[in-house]
GUTI-977930 format. One record per atom (N, C-alpha, C): x, y, z; chain; residue number from 1; residue in three letters. Coordinates in steps of 0.05 Angstrom, whole numbers, m for minus. Layout:
BEGIN
+--------+--------+--------+----+-----+-----+
|     xx |     yy |     zz | ch |   i |  aa |
+--------+--------+--------+----+-----+-----+
|      X |      Y |      Z |  A | NUM | ALA |
...
+--------+--------+--------+----+-----+-----+
This chain:
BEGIN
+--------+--------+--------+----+-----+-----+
|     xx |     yy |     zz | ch |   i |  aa |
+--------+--------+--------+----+-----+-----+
|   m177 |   m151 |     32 |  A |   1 | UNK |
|   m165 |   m172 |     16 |  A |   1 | UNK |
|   m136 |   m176 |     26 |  A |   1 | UNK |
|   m130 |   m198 |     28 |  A |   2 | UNK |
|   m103 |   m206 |     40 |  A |   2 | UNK |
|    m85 |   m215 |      8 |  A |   2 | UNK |
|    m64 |   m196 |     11 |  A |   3 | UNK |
|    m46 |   m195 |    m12 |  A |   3 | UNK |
|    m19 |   m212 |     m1 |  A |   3 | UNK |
|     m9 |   m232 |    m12 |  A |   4 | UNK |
|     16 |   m236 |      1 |  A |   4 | UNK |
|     47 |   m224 |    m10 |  A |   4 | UNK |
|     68 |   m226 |      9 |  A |   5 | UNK |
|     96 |   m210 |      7 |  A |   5 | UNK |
|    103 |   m225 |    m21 |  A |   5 | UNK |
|    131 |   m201 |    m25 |  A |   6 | UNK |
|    145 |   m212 |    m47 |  A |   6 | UNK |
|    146 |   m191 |    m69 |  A |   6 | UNK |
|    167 |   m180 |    m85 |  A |   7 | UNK |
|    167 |   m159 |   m109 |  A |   7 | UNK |
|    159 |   m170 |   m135 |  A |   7 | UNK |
|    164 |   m159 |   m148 |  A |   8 | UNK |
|    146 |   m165 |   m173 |  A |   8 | UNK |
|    162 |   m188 |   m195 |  A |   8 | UNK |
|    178 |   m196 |   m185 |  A |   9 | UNK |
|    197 |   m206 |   m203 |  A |   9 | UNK |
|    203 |   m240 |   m185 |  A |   9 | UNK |
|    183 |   m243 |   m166 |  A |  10 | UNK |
|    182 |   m271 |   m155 |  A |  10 | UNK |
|    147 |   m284 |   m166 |  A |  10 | UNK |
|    150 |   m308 |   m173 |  A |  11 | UNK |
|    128 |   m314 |   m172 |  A |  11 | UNK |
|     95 |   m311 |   m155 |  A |  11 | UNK |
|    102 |   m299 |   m133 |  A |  12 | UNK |
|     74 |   m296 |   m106 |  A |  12 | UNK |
|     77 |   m264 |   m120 |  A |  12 | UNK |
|     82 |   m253 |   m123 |  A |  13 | UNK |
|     83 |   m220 |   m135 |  A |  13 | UNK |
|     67 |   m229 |   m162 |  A |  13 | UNK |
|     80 |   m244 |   m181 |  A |  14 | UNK |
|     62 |   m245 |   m204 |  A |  14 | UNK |
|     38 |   m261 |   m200 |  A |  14 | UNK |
|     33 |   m279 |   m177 |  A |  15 | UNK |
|     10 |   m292 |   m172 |  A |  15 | UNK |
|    m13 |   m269 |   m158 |  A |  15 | UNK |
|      2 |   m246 |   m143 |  A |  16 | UNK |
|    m14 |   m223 |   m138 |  A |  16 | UNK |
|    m32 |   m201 |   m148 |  A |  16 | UNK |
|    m12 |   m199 |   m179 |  A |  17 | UNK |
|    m16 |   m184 |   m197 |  A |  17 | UNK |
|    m41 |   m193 |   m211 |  A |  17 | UNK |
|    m41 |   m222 |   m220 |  A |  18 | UNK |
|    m65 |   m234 |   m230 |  A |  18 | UNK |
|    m85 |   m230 |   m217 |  A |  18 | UNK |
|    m87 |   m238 |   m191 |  A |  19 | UNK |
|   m110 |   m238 |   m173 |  A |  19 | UNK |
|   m126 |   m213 |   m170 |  A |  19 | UNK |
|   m101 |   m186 |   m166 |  A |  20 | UNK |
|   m113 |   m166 |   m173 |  A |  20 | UNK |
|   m129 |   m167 |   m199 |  A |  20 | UNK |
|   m115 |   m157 |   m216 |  A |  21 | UNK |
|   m128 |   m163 |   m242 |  A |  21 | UNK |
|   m155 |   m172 |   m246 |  A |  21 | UNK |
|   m154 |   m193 |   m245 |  A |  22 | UNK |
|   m183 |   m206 |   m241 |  A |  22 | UNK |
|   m207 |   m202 |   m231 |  A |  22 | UNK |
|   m201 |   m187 |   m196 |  A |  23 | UNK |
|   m217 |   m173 |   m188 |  A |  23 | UNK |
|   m231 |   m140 |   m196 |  A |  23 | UNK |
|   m206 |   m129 |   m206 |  A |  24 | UNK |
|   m210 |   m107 |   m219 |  A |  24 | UNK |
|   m214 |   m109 |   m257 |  A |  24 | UNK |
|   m220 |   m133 |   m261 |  A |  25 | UNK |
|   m235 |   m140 |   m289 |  A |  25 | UNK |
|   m214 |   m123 |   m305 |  A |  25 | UNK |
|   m182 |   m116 |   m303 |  A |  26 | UNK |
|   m169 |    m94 |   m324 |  A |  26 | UNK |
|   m140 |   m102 |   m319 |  A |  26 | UNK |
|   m128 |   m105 |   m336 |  A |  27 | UNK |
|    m99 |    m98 |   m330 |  A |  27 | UNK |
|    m87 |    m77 |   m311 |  A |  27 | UNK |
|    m70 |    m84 |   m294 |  A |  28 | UNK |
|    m60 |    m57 |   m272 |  A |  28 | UNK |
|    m36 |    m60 |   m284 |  A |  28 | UNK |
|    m23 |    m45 |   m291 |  A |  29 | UNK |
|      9 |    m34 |   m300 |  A |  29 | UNK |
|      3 |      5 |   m301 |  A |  29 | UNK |
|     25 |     22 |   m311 |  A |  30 | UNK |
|     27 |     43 |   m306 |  A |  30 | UNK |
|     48 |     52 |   m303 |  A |  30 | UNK |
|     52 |     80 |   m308 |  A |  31 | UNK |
|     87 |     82 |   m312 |  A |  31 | UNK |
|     79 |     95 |   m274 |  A |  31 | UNK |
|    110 |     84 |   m269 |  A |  32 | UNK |
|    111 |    105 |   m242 |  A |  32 | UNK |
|    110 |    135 |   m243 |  A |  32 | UNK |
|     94 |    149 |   m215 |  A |  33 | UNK |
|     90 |    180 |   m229 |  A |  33 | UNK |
|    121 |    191 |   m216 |  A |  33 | UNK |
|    124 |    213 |   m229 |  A |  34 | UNK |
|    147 |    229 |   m228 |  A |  34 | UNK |
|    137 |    242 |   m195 |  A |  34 | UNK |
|    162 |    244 |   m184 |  A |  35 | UNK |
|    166 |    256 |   m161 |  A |  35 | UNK |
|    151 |    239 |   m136 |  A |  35 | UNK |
|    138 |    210 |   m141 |  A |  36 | UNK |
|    127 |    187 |   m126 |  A |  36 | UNK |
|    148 |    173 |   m108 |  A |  36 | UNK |
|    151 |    162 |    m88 |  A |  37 | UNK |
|    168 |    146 |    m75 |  A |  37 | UNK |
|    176 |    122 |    m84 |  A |  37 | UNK |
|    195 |    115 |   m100 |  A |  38 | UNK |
|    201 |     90 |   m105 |  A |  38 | UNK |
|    199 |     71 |    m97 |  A |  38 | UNK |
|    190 |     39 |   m108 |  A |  39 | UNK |
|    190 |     23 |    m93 |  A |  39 | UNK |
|    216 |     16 |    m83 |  A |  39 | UNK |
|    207 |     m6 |    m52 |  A |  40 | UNK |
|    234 |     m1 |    m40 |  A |  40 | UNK |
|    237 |     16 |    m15 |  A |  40 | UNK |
|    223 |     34 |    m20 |  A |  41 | UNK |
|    226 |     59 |      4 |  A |  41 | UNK |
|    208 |     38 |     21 |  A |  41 | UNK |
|    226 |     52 |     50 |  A |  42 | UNK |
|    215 |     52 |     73 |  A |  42 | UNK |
|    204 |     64 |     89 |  A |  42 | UNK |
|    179 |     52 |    101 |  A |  43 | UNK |
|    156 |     77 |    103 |  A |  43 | UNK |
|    145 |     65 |    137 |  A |  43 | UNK |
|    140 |     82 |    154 |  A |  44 | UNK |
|    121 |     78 |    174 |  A |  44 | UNK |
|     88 |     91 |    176 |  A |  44 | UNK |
|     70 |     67 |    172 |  A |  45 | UNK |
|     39 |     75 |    169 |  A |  45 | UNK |
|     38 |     76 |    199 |  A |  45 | UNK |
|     22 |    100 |    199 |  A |  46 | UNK |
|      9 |    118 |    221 |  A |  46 | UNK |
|    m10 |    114 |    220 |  A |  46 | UNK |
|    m29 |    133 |    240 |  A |  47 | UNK |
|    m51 |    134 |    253 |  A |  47 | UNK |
|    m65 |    159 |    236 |  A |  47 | UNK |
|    m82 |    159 |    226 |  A |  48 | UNK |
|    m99 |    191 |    222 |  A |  48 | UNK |
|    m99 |    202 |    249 |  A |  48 | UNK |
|    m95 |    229 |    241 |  A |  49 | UNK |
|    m94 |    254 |    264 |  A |  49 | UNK |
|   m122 |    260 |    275 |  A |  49 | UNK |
|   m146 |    249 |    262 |  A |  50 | UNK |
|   m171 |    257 |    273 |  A |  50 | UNK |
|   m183 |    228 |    285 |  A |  50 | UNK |
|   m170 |    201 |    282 |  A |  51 | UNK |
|   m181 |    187 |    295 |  A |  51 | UNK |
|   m156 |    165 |    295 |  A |  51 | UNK |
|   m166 |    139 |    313 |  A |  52 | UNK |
|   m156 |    119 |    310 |  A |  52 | UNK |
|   m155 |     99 |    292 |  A |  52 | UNK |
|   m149 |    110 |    270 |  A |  53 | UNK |
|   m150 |     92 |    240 |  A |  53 | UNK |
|   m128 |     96 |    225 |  A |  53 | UNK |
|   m127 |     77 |    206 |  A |  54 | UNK |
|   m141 |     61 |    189 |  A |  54 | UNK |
|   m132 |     31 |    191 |  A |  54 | UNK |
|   m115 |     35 |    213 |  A |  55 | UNK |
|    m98 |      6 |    226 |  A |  55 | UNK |
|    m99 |     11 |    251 |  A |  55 | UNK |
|    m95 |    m12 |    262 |  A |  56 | UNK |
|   m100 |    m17 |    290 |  A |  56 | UNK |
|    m78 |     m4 |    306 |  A |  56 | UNK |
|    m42 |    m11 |    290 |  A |  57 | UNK |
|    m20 |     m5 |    305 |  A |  57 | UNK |
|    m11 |      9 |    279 |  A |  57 | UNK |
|      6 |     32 |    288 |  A |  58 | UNK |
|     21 |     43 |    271 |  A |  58 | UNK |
|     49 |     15 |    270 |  A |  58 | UNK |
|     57 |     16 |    245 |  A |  59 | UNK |
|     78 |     m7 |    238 |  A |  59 | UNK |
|     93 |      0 |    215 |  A |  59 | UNK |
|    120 |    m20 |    200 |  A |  60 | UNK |
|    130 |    m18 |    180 |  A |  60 | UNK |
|    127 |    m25 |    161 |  A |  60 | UNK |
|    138 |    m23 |    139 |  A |  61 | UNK |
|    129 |    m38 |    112 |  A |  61 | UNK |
|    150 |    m24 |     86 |  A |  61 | UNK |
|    145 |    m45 |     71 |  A |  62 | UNK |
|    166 |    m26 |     42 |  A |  62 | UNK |
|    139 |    m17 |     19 |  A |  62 | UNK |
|    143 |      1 |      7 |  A |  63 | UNK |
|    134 |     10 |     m9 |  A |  63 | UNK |
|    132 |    m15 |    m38 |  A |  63 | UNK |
|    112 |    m30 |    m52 |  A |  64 | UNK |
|    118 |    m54 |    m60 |  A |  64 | UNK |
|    118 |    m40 |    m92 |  A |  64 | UNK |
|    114 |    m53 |   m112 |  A |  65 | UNK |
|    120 |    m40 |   m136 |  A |  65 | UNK |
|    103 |    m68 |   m149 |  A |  65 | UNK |
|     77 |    m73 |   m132 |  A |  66 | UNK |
|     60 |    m96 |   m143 |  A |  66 | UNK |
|     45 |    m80 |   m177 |  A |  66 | UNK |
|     32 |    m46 |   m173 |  A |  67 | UNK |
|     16 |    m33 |   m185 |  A |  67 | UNK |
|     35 |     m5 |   m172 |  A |  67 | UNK |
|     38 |     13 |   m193 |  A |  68 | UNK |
|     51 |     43 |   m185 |  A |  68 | UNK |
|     30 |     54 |   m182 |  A |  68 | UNK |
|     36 |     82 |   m157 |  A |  69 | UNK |
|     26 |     91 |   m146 |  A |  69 | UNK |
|      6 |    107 |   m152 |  A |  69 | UNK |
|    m25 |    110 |   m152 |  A |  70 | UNK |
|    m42 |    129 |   m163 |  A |  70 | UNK |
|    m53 |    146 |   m155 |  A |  70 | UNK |
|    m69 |    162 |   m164 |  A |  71 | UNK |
|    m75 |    187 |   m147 |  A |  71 | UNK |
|   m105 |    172 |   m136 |  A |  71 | UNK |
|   m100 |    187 |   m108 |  A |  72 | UNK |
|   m124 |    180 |    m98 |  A |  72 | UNK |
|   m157 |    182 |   m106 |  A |  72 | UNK |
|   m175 |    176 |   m113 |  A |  73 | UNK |
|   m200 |    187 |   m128 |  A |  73 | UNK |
|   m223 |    181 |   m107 |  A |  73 | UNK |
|   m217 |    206 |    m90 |  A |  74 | UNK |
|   m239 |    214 |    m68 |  A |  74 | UNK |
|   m248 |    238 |    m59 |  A |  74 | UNK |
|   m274 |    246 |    m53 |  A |  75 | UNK |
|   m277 |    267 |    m50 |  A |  75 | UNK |
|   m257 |    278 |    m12 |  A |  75 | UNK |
|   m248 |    260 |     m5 |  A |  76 | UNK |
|   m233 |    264 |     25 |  A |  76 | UNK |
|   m203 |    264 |      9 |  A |  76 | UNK |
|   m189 |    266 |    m15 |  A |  77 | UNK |
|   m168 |    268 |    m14 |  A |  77 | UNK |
|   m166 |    290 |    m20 |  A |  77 | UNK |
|   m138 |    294 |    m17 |  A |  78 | UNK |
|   m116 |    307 |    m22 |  A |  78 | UNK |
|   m116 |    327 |    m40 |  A |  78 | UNK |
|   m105 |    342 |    m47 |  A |  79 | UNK |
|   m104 |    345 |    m78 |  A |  79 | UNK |
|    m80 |    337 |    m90 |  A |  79 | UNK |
|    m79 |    314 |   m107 |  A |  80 | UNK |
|    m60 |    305 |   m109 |  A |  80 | UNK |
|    m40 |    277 |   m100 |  A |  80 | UNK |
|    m55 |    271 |    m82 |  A |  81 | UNK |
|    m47 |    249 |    m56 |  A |  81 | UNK |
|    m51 |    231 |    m78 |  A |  81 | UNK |
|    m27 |    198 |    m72 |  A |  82 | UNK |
|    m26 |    178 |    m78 |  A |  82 | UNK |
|    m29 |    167 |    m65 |  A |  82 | UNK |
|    m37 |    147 |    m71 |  A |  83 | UNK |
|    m44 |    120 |    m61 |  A |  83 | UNK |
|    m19 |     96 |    m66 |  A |  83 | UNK |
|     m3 |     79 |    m50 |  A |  84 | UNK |
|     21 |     66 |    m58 |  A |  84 | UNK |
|     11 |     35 |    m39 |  A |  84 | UNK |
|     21 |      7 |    m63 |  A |  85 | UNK |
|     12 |    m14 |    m50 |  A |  85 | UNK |
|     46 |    m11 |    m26 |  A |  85 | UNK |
|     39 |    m21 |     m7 |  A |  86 | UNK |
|     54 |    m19 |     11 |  A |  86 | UNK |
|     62 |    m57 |     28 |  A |  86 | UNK |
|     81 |    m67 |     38 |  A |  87 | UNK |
|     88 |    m93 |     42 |  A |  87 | UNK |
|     94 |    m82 |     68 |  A |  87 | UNK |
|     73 |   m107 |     88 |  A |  88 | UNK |
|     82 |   m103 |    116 |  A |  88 | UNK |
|    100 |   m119 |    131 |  A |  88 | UNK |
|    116 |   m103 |    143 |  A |  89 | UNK |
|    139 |   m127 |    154 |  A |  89 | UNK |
|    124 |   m155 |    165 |  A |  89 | UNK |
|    104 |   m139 |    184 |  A |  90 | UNK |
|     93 |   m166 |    201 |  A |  90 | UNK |
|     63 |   m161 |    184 |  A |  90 | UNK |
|     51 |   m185 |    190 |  A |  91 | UNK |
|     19 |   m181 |    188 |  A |  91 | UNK |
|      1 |   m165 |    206 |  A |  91 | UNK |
|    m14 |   m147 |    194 |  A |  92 | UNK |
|    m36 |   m129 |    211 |  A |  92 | UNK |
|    m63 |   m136 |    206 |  A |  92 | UNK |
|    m73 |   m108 |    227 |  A |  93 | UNK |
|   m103 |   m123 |    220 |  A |  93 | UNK |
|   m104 |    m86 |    234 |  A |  93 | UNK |
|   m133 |    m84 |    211 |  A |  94 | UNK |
|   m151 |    m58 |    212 |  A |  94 | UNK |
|   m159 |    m48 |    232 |  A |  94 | UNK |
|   m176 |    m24 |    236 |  A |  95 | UNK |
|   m182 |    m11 |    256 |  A |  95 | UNK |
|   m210 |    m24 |    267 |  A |  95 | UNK |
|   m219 |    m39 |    250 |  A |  96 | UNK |
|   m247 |    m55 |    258 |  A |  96 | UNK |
|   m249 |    m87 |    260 |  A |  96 | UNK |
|   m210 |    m90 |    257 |  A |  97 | UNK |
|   m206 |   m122 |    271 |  A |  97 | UNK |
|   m206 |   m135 |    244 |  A |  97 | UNK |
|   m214 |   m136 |    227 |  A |  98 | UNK |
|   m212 |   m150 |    198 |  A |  98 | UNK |
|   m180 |   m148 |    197 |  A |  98 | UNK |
|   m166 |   m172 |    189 |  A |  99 | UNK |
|   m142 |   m179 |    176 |  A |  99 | UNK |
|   m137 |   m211 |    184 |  A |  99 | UNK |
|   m111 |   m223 |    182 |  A | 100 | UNK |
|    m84 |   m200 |    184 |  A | 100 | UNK |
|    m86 |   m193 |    149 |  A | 100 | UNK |
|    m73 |   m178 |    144 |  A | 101 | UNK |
|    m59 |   m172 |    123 |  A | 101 | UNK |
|    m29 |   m172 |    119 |  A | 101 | UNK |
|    m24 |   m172 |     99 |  A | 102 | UNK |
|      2 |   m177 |     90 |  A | 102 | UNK |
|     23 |   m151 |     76 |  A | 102 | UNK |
|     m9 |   m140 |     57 |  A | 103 | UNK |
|      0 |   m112 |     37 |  A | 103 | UNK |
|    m29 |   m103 |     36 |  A | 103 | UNK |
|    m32 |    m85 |     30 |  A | 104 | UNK |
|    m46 |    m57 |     26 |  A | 104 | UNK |
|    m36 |    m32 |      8 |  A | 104 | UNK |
|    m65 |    m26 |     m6 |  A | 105 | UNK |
|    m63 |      7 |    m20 |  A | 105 | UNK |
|    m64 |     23 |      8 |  A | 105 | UNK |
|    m50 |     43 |      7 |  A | 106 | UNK |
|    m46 |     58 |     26 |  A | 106 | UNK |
|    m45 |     84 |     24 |  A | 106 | UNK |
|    m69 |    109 |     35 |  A | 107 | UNK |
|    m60 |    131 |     22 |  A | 107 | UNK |
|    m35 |    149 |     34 |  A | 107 | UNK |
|    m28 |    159 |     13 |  A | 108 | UNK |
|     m5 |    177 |     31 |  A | 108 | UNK |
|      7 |    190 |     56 |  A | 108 | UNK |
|    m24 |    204 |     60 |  A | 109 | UNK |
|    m22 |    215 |     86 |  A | 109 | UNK |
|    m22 |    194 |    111 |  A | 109 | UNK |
|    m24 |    177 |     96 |  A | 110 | UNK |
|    m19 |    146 |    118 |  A | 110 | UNK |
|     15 |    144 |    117 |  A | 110 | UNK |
|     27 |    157 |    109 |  A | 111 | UNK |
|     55 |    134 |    110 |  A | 111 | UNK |
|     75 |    166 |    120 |  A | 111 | UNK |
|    100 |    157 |    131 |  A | 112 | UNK |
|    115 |    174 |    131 |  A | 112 | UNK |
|    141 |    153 |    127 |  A | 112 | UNK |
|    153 |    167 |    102 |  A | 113 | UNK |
|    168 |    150 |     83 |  A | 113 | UNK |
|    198 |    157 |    101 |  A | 113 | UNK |
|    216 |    138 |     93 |  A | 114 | UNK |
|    239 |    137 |    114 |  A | 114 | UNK |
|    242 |    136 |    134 |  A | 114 | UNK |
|    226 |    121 |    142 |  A | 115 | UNK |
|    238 |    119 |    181 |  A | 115 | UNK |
|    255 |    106 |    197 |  A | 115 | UNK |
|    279 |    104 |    175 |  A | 116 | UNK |
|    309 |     86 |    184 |  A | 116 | UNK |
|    309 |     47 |    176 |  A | 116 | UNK |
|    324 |     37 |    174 |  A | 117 | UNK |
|    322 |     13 |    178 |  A | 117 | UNK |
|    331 |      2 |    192 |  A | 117 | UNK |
+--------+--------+--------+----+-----+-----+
């Protein structure tokens, strides 16, 4: 799904929020979790260490504050790992060519938060 830019406090953010919504049949709000990366942070999404995924190019993006960050609910996570919607500088596209995209849930071990601006 192609999410477009913008924080939560411009109209395309709250046009986001709905859309989500809708698709997930529930309200998304949530308090931010304690000790989570604020939105805002700047993050570079990587590559998984066992393959060439989950994006085509490792790239930038801000951490977006569309939905706060949740714990991942997979039997391949973490213990503990979040998941954070994330805003890409440029548009990407996946490891299997589907995009561009704009934003993405992103799991943690995908991002390494601060990598200068």
């Amino acid at each position: 799904m192609t999410i477009s830019t913008g924080s939560a406090s411009d109209p395309t953010s709250a046009r986001d929020r709905s859309a989500l919504e809708q698709i997930l049949g529930c309200p998304v709000s949530g308090e931010w979790p304690t000790g989570a990366a604020p939105a805002g942070s700047r993050v570079r999404v990587v590559h998984d260490t066992e393959w060439e995924g989950p994006w085509r190019n490792e790239f930038l993006g801000t951490v977006d504050d569309l939905v706060a960050p949740a714990p991942v609910d997979h039997p391949q996570a973490h213990d503990g790992e979040l998941a954070y919607w994330v805003r890409f500088d440029e548009s990407q596209y996946d490891c299997a060519g589907d995009g561009p995209y704009l934003k993405a849930l992103i799991w943690a071990r995908y991002l390494r938060f601060d990598p200068g601006r």
